[in-house]
N, C-alpha and C positions, 0 to 999 in steps of 0.2 A: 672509799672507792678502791676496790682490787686491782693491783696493777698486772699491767700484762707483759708477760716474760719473751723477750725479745729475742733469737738466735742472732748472736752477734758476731759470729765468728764468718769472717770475709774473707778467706784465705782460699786459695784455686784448692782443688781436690785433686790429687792424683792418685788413681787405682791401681795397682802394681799386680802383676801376675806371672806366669814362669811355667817350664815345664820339668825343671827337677824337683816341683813339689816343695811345697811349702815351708818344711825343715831343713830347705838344702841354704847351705851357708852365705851364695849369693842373692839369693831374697832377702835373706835375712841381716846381711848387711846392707844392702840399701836401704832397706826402711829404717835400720838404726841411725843411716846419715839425711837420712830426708826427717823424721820426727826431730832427728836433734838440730836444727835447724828451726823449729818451729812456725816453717813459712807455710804447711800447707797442712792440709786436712787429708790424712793419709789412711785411705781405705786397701784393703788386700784379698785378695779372692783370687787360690791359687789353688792346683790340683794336690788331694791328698795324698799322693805318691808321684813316683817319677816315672812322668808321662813325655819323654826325651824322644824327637824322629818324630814324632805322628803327626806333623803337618798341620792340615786344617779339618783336618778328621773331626766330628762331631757326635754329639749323641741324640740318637735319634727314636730309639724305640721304644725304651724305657726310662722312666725317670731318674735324677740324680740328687746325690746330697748334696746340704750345704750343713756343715755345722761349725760352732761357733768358737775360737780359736782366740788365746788371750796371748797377743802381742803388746806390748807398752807402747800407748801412744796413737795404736790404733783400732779400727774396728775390722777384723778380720774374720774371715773364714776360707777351711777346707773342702774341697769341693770332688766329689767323685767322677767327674769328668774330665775332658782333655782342658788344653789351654784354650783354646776357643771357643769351649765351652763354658770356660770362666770367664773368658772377658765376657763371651754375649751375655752372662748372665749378670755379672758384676755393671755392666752398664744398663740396664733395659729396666732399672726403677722398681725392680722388683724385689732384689734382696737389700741395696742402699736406699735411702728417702731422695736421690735425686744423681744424674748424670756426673760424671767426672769430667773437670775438664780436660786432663790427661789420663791415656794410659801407659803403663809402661812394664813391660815383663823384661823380667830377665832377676839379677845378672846368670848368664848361663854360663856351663861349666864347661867351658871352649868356643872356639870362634864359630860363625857364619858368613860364611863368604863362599860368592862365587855360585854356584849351584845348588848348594847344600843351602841356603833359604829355603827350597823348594822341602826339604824336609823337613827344615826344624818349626818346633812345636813354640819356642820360645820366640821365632818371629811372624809366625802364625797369631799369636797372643795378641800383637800389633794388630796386624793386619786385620782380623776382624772385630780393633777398633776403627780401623779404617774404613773398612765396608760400609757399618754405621754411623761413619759423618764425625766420629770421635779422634783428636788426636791422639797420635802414639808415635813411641819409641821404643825399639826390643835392642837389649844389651845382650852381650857376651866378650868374656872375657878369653882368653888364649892360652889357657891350663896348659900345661906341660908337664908334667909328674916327673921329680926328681929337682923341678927349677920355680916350678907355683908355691903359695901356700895361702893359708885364710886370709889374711892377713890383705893380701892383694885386691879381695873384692873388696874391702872398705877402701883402696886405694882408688880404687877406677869408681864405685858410686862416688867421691867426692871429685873425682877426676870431669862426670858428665854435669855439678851441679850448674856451672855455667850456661850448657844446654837445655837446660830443664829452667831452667829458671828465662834465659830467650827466649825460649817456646810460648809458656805461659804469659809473655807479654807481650807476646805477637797476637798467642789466641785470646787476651784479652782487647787489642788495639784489630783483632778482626782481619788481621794483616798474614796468618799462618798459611801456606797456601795449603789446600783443600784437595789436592790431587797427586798428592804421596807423601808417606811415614815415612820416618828415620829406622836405618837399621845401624847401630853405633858397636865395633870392634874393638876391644881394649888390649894391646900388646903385650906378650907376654912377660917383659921388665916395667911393667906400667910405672915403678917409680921414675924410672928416666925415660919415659914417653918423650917422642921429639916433635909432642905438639899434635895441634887436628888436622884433619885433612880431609877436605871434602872430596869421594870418590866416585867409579860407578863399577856397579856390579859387575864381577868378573866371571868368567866361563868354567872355574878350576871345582875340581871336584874329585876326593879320593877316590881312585879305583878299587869295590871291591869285589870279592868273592864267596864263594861257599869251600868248607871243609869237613869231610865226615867227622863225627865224634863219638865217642863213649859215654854213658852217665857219669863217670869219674874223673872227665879232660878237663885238665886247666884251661882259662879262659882270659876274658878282658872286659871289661865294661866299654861298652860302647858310648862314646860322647855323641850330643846331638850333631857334631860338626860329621863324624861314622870316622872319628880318629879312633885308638886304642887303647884302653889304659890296662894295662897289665896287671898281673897279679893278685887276679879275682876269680872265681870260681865259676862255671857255667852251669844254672840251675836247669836240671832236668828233671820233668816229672811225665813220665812216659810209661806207657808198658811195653814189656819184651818184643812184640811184634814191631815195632816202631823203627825209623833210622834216623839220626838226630846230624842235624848238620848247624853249621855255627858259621856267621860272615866273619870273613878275613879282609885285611887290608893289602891289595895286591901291590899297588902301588901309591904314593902319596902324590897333590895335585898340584903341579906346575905354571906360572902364569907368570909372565913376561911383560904383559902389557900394563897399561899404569891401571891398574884396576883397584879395589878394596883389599884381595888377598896380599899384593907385592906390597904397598903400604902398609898396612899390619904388618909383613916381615921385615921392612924396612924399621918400624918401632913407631909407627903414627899410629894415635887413635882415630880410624878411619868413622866417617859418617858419610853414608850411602843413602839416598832415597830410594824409597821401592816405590812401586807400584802395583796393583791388583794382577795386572795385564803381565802375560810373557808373549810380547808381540816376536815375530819372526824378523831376523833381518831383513831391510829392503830389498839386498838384491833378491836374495828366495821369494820374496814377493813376485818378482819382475821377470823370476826364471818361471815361476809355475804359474805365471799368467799364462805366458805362453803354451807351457806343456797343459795344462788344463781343457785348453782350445782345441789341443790335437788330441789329448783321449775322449772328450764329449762333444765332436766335430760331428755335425751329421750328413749323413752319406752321401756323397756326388750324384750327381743326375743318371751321371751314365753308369755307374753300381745299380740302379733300380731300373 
């Protein structure tokens, strides 16, 4: 009698995804510290370039690649879409044999905090595993140029395995709660991290601007966080009629209250839940009930 080959590998799956694209050094060192651990089945499905800022932007009109990408240890691929585009596709059974019970993007190449969630691509990745009922977590580390180095992302993935490894045994005990993802900050001395700190989203956000340019103006790379890293070049492919302008960083952003951003500069690796929702404050609630009343009031008796 033929015997029948049994899949025996019982380890949670976590899908990892990212918006500096799949070569960028913090993707690539998480998944070296999660395979080498051998506790989970580590799938990857990440953009084939760096798709850094673009939110939850999707694609929509045309089809995208997936092609097939030889990581150690896992089953991977690059994908020519945004990061929301990768996770929806990395979970929806289409390109893996079955759902993940995590996802997780990052590590990104500078913080998110405060505002700047609203743009980054890297906690976008999350979130629309959230959308679809899936858990997640988006990382980002707190690059500094002249004080980071590689080195640092293998410090903070092994810095969140505690959380990752919680997570997965809450969502195996059914106990995760179901109505917001992690968005996890790693500081920028992560070897003398002074510990977690559960936080809430802060209001702080670089101030930027525009400045005219030349095809020949030095530039900066722009981090998903819209910080600046210097001493890079600004790609311009234009013709002569054209006027080329480039965002500047006017001012850097400020926040005093006990939020995600002021712990990160304190040196906590901060964990913030999000949520889908950017509800308004209460009282603006309580102000434009009223003002709503007086511009959609309909007309007195004696007006008609």
């Amino acid at each position: 009698m033929e015997a029948t080959i049994v899949d025996t590998d019982s380890r949670p799956t976590i899908m990892i995804t990212n918006d500096d694209g799949i070569d960028a050094p913090g993707i690539r060192a998480l998944v070296r510290v999660l395979v080498s651990t051998k506790l989970y089945n580590v799938q990857v499905c990440a953009p084939d370039s760096e798709k850094s800022a673009v939110s939850q932007s999707i694609t929509w009109r045309h089809p995208i690649s997936a092609k097939r990408v030889d990581i150690e240890g896992t089953t991977s691929y690059a994908v020519s879409g945004t990061p929301a585009d990768c996770t929806s596709l990395g979970i929806s059974g289409t390109l893996f044999p079955s759902k993940p019970d995590l996802v997780v993007s990052g590590i990104n190449m500078g913080s998110n905090c405060g505002y700047h969630v609203v743009y980054s691509g890297t906690v976008a990745g999350a979130r629309e595993a959230f959308f679809n009922g899936i858990p997640s977590v988006s990382l980002s580390y707190d690059w500094v140029g002249g004080r980071s180095n590689i080195n640092d992302y293998t410090l903070a993935a092994e810095a969140c395995l505690p959380i990752i490894s919680a997570i997965l045994a809450d969502v195996k005990a059914q106990t995760f709660p179901q109505n917001c993802f992690l968005n996890i900050d790693f500081p920028t001395d992560i070897a003398n991290h002074r510990g977690y700190k559960l936080t809430k989203q802060g209001r702080c956000m670089y101030k930027l601007g525009w400045r005219r340019v030349t095809s020949d103006s030095p530039g900066g790379k722009m981090l998903s966080t819209m910080t600046m890293e210097p001493a890079s070049s600004v790609e311009c492919n234009t013709s002569n009629e054209s006027e080329l302008f480039t965002r500047q960083v006017i001012s850097p952003p400020v926040d005093d209250e006990d939020t995600d951003y002021k712990y990160l500069r304190e040196g906590y690796i901060t964990v913030t839940p999000l949520a889908a929702l950017s509800r308004a404050e209460v009282d603006c609630e309580n102000i434009l009930e009223a003002w709503l009343l007086g511009v959609v009031a309909p007309p007195s008796a004696s007006a008609l």
